[in-house]
DRENPA-3360 file (N, C-alpha, C; in nm, 2 decimals, always signed):
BEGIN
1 = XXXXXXXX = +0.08/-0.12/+0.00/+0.00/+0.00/+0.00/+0.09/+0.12/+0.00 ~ +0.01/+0.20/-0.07/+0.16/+0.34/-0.13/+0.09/+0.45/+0.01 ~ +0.21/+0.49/+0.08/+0.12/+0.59/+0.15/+0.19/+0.73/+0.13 ~ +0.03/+0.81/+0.17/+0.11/+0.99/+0.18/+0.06/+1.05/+0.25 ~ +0.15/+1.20/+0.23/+0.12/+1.30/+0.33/-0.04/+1.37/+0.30 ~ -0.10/+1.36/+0.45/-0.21/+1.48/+0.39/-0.24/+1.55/+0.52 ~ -0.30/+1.69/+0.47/-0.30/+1.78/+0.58/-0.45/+1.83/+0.62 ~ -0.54/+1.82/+0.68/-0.62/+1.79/+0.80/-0.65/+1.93/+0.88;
9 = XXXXXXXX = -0.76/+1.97/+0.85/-0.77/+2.09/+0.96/-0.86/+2.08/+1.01 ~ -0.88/+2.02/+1.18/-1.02/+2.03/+1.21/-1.05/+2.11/+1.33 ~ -1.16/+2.17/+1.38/-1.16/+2.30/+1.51/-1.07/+2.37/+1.47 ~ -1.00/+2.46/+1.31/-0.95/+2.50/+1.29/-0.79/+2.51/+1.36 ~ -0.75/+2.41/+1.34/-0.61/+2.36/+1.41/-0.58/+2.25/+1.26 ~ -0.46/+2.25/+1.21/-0.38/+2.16/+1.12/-0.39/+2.10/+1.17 ~ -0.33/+1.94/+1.13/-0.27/+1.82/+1.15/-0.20/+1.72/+1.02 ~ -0.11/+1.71/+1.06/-0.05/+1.63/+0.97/+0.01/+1.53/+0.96;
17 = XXXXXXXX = -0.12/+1.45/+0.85/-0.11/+1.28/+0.88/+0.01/+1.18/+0.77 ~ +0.03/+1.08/+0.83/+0.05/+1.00/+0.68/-0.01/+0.84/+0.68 ~ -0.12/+0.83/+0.56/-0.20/+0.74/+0.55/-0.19/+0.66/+0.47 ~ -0.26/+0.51/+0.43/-0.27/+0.51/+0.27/-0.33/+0.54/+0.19 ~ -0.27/+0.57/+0.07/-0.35/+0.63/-0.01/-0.47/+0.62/-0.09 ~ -0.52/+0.46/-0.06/-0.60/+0.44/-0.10/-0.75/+0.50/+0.05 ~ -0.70/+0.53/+0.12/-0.77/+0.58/+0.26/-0.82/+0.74/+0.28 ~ -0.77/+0.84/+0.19/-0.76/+0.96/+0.19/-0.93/+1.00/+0.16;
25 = XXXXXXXX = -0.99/+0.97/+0.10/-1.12/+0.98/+0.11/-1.20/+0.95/+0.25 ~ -1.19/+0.86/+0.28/-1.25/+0.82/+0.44/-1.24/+0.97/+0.51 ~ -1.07/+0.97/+0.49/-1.02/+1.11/+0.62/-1.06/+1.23/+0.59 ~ -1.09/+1.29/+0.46/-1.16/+1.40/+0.41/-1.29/+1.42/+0.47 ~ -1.36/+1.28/+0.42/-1.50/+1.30/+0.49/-1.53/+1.33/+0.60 ~ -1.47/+1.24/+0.67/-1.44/+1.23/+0.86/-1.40/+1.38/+0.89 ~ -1.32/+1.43/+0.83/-1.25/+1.61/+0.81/-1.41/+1.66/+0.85 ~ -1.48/+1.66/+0.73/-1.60/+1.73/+0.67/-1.65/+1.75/+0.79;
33 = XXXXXXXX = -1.70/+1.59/+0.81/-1.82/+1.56/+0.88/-1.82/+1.62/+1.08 ~ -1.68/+1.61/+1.13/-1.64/+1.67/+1.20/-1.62/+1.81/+1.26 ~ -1.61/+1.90/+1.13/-1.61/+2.03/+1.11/-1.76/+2.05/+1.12 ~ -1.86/+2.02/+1.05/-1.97/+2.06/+1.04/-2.09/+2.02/+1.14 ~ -2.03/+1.92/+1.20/-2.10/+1.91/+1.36/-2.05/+2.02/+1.44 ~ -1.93/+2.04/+1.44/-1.86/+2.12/+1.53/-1.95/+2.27/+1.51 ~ -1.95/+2.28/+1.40/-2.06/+2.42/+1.31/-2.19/+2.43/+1.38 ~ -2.22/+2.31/+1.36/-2.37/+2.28/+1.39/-2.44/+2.31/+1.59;
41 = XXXXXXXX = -2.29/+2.27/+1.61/-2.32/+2.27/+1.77/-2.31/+2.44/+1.84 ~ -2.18/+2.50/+1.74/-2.19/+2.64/+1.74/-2.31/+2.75/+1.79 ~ -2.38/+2.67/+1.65/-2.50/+2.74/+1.62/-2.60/+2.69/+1.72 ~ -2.60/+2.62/+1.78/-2.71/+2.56/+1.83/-2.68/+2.63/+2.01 ~ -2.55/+2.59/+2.05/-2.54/+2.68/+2.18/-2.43/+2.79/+2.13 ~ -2.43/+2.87/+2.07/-2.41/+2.99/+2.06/-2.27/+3.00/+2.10 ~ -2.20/+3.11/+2.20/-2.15/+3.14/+2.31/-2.10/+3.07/+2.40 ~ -2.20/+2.98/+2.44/-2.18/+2.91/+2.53/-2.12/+2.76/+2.55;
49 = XXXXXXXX = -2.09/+2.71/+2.41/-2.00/+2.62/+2.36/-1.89/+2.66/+2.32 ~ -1.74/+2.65/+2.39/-1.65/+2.67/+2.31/-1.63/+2.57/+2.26 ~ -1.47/+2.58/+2.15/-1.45/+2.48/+2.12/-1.42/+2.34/+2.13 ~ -1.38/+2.32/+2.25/-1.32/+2.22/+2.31/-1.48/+2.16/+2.37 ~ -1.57/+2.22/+2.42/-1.68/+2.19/+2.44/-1.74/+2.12/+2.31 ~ -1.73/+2.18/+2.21/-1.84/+2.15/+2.09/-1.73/+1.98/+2.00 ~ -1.58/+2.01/+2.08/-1.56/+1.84/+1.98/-1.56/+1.75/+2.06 ~ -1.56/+1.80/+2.24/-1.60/+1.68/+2.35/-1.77/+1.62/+2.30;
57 = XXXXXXXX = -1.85/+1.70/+2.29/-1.97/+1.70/+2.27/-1.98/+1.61/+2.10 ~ -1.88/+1.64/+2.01/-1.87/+1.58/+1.88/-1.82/+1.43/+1.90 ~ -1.72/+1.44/+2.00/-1.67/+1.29/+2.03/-1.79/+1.17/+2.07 ~ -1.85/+1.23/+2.20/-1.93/+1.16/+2.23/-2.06/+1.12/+2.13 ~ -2.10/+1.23/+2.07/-2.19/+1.21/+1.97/-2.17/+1.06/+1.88 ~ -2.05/+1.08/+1.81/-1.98/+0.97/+1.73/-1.94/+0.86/+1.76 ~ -1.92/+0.85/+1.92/-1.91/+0.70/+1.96/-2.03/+0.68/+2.00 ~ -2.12/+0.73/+2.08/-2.28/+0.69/+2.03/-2.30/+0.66/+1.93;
65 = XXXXXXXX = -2.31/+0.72/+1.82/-2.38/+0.63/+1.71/-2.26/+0.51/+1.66 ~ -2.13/+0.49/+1.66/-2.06/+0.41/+1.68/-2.11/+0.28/+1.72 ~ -2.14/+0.32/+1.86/-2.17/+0.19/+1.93/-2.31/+0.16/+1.92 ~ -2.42/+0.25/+1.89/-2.51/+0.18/+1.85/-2.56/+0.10/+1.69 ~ -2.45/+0.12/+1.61/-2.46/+0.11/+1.49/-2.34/-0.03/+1.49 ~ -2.27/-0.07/+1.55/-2.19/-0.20/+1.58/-2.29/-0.27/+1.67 ~ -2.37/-0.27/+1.77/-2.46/-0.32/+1.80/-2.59/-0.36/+1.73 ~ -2.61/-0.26/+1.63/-2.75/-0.29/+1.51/-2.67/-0.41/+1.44;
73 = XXXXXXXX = -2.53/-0.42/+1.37/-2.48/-0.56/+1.30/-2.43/-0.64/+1.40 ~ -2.43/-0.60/+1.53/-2.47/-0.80/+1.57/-2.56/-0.83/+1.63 ~ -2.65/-0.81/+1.57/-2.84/-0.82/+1.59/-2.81/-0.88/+1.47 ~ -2.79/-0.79/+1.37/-2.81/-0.86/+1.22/-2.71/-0.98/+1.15 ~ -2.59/-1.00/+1.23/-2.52/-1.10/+1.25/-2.56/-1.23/+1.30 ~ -2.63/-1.19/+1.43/-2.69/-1.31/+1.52/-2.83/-1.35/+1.37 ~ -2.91/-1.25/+1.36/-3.00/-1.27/+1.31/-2.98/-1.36/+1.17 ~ -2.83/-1.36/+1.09/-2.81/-1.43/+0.97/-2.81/-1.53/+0.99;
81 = XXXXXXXX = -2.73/-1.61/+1.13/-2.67/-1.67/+1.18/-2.81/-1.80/+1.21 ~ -2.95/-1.68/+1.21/-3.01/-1.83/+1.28/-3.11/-1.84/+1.13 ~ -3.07/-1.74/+1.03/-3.11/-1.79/+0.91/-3.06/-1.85/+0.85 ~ -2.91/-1.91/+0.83/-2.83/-2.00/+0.82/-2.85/-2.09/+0.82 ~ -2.88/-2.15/+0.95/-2.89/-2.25/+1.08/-3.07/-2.29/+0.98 ~ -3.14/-2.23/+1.02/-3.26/-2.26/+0.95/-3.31/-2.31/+0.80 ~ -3.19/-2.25/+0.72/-3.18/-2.27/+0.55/-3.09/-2.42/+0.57 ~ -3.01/-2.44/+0.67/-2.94/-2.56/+0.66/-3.03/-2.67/+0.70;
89 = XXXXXXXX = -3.13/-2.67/+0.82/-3.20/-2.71/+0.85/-3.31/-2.80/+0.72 ~ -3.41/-2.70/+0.65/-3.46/-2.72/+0.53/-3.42/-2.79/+0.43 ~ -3.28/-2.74/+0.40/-3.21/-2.83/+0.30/-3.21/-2.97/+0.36 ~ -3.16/-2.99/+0.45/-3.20/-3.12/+0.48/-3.32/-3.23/+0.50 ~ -3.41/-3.13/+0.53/-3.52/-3.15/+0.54/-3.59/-3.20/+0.37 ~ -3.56/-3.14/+0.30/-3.58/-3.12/+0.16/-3.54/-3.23/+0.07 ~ -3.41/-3.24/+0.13/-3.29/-3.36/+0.07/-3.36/-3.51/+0.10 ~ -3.43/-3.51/+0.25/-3.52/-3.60/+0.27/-3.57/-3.65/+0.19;
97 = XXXXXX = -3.71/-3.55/+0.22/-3.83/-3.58/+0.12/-3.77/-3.63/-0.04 ~ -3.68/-3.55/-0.09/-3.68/-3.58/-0.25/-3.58/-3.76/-0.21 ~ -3.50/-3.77/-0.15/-3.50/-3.97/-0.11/-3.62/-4.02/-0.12 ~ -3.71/-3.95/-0.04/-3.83/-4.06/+0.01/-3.90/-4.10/-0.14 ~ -3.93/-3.99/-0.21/-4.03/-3.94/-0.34/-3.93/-4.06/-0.40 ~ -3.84/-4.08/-0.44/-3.76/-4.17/-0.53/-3.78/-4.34/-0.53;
% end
């Protein structure tokens, strides 16, 4: 994997990373998405959020939905798992009958 330099400004502070390059998209977004919560929280408490308040407040936001959205796929993991279990079931069940019919 080829990696490079890219530079990152979020709560209006630089940073500068080195990733791979096939990854640089993800980090732009995450840039975006970051920045404009941070905007959003601005606006919503004014004054009374600084910045350090508005990316504590951003952090948490994001591992909430984080963790409830890693929790929704293993609901839907467990859930494949007993559809699996049940299609394997059938098939057998199936494999039967077509013996029996013979």
């Amino acid at each position: 994997m080829a990696k490079q330099k890219i530079n990152l400004k979020v709560a209006n502070k630089a940073y500068s990373l080195t990733i791979d390059s096939e990854k640089e998209e993800v980090y732009r977004l995450a840039e975006r998405e970051v920045n404009a919560n941070i905007s959003r929280l601005q606006k919503t408490f004014g004054e009374n959020c600084d910045i350090k308040d508005c990316l504590a407040i951003s952090a948490l936001q994001f591992c909430i939905n984080n963790i409830a959205f890693t929790r929704q796929n293993e609901v839907e993991s467990d859930d494949m798992k007993a559809l699996d279990a049940l299609s394997k079931r059938l098939d057998k069940h199936l494999n039967r009958l077509e013996k029996n019919d013979k």
